[in-house]
C-alpha positions as CSV (number, residue, x, y, z in Angstrom):
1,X,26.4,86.5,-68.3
2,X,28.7,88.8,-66.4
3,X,27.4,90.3,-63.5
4,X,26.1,94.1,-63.8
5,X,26.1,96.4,-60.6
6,X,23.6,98.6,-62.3
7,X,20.4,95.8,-62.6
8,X,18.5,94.1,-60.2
9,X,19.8,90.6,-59.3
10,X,15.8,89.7,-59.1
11,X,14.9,91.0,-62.9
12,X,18.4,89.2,-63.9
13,X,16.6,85.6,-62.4
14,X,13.8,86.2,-64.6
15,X,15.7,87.3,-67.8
16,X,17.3,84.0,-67.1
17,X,14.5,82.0,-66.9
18,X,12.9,83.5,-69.7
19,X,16.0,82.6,-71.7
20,X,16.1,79.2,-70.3
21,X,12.4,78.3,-71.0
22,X,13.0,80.0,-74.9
23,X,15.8,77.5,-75.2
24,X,13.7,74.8,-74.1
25,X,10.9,75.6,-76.6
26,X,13.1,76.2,-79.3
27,X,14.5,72.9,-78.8
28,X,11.6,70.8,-78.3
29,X,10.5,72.4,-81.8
30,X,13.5,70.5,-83.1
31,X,12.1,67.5,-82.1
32,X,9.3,66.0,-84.3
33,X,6.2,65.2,-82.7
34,X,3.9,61.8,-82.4
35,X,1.8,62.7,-85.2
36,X,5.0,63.5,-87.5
37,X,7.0,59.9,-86.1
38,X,3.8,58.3,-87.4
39,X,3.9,59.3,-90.6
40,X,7.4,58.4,-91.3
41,X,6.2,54.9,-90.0
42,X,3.2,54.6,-92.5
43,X,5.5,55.4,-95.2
44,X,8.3,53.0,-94.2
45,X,9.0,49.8,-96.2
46,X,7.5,47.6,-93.5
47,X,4.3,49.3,-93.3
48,X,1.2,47.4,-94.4
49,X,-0.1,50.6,-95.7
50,X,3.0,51.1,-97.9
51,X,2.4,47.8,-100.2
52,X,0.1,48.3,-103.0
53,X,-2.8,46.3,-104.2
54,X,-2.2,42.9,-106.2
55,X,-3.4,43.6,-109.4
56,X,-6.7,41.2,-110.4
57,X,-5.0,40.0,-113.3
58,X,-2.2,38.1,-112.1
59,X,-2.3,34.7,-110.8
60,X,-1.7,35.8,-107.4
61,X,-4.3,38.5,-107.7
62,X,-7.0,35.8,-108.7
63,X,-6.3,33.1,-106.3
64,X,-6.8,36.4,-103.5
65,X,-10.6,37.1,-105.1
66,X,-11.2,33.5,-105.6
67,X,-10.3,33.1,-101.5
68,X,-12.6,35.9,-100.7
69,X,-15.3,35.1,-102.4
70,X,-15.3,31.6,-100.9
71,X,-15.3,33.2,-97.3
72,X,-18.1,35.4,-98.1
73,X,-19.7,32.5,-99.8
74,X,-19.2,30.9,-96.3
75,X,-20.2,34.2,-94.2
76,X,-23.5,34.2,-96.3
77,X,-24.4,30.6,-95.8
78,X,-24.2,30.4,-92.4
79,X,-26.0,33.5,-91.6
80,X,-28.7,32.0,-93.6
81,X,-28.6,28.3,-92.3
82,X,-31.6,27.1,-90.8
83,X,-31.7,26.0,-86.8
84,X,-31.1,22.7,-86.2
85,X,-34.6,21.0,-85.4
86,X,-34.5,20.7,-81.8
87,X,-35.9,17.1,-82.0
88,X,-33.0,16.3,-83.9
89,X,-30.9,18.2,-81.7
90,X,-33.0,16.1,-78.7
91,X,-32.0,12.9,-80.3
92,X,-28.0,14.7,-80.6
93,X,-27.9,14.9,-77.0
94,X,-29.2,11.5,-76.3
95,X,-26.6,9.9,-78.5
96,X,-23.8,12.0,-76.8
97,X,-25.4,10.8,-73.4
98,X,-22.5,8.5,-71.5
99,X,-23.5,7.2,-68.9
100,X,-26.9,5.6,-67.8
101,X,-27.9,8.0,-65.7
102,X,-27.6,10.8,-68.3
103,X,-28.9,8.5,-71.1
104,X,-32.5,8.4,-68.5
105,X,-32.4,12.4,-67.6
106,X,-32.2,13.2,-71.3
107,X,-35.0,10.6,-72.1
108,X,-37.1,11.3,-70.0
109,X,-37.0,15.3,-71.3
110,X,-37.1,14.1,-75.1
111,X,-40.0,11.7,-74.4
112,X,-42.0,14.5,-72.8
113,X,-41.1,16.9,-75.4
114,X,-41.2,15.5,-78.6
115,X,-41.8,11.4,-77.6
116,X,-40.0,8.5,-78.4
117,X,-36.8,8.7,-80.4
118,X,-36.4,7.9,-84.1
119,X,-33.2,7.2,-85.1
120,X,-32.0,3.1,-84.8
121,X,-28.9,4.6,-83.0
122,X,-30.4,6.7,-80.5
123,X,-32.6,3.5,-79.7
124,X,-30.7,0.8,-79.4
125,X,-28.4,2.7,-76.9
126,X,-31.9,4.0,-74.7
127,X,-32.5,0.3,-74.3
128,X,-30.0,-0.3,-71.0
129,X,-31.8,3.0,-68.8
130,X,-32.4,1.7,-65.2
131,X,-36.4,3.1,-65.4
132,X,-38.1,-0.3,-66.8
133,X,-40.9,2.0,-68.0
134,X,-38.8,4.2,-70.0
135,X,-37.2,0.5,-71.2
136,X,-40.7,-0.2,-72.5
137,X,-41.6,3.2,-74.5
138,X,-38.4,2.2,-76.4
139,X,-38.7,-1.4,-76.8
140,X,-42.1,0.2,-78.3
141,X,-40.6,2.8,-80.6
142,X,-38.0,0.1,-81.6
143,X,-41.0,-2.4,-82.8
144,X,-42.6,0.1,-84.9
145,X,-39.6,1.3,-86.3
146,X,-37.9,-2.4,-87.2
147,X,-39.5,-2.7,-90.3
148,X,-37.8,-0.1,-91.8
149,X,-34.3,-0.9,-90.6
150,X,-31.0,-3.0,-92.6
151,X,-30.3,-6.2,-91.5
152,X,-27.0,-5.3,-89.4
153,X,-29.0,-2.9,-87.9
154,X,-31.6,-5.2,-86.5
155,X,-29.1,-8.1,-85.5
156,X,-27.3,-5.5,-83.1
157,X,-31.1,-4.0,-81.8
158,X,-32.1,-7.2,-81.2
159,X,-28.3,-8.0,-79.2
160,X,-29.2,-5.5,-76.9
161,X,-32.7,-6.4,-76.5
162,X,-31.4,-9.7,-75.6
163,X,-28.8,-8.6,-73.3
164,X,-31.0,-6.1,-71.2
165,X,-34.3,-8.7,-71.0
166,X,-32.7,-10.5,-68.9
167,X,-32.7,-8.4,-66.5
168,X,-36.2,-6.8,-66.6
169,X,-38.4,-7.7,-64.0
170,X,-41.4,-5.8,-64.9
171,X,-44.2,-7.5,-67.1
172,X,-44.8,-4.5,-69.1
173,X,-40.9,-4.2,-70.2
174,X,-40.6,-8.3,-70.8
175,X,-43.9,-7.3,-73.3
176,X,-42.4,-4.7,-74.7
177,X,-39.4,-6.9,-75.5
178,X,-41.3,-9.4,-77.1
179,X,-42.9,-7.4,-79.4
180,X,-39.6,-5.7,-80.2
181,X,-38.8,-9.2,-81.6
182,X,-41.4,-10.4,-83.4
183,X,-41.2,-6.9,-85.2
184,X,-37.6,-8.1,-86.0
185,X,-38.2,-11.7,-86.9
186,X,-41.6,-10.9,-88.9
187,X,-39.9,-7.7,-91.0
């Protein structure tokens, strides 16, 4: 803009400004805004939102509803699965029991909660717990549960009987033992 004599240089500043800050406006209007870049996105090729539904009727479609149907089969079965007993889930921890030591602490908390294990497994392993008096609840449990057990299984209860009575020193364990095997021999 040429300079004028007749104007104030102060109201020329804010003419110019103005001017400036109409510019600025008018160009930022040229740009298009979030909400409008969005838009072209959603409607781009790539967009999920772009594809259309499988149709039901074509293979493809009917593998799709047989898939989701299955998971929702799934979904509504486990919300509506019972608990796992927590005996069972007693007896669960005793098998996953490593060591001795652990094998003892989680006897003696399943024997106080729901007494002596039932399952040959669980059993047989309980036999070689350091506490002799422990030994002999189990070498009791084991003699009332023999008759009921396959061959195989009573060979290897009656290994491990074998194995740890030789190393009991208590009378009540040695007892214990004893019966365990005439329970075997006479079932």
């Amino acid at each position: 803009m040429p300079f004028n004599p007749f104007k104030d240089p102060e109201q020329e500043r804010l003419l110019d400004r103005e001017e400036e800050a109409v510019r600025r406006e008018r160009d930022r209007d040229d740009r298009p805004s979030w909400r409008e870049i969005d838009k072209v996105r959603d409607r781009s090729p790539h967009s999920d939102q772009a594809r259309a539904p499988i149709a039901r009727d074509t293979p493809r479609g009917q593998r799709e509803a047989a898939a989701a149907r299955a998971a929702a089969g799934q979904a509504m079965d486990a919300l509506f699965a019972r608990a796992p007993d927590a005996r069972a889930a007693s007896e669960a921890a005793l098998a996953r029991a490593s060591t001795a030591g652990e094998r003892e602490a989680a006897l003696k908390g399943h024997l106080a909660a729901h007494g002596p294990p039932t399952g040959w497994e669980v059993l047989v392993a309980c036999i070689d717990v350091k506490d002799e008096a422990l030994v002999a609840e189990v070498l009791r449990a084991i003699a009332l549960a023999a008759p009921g057990w396959e061959a195989g299984q009573k060979e290897r209860a009656v290994q491990a009987i074998r194995s740890r009575a030789f190393t009991l020193a208590g009378d009540e364990a040695r007892f214990a033992a004893r019966e365990a095997f005439a329970a075997m021999r006479d079932s």
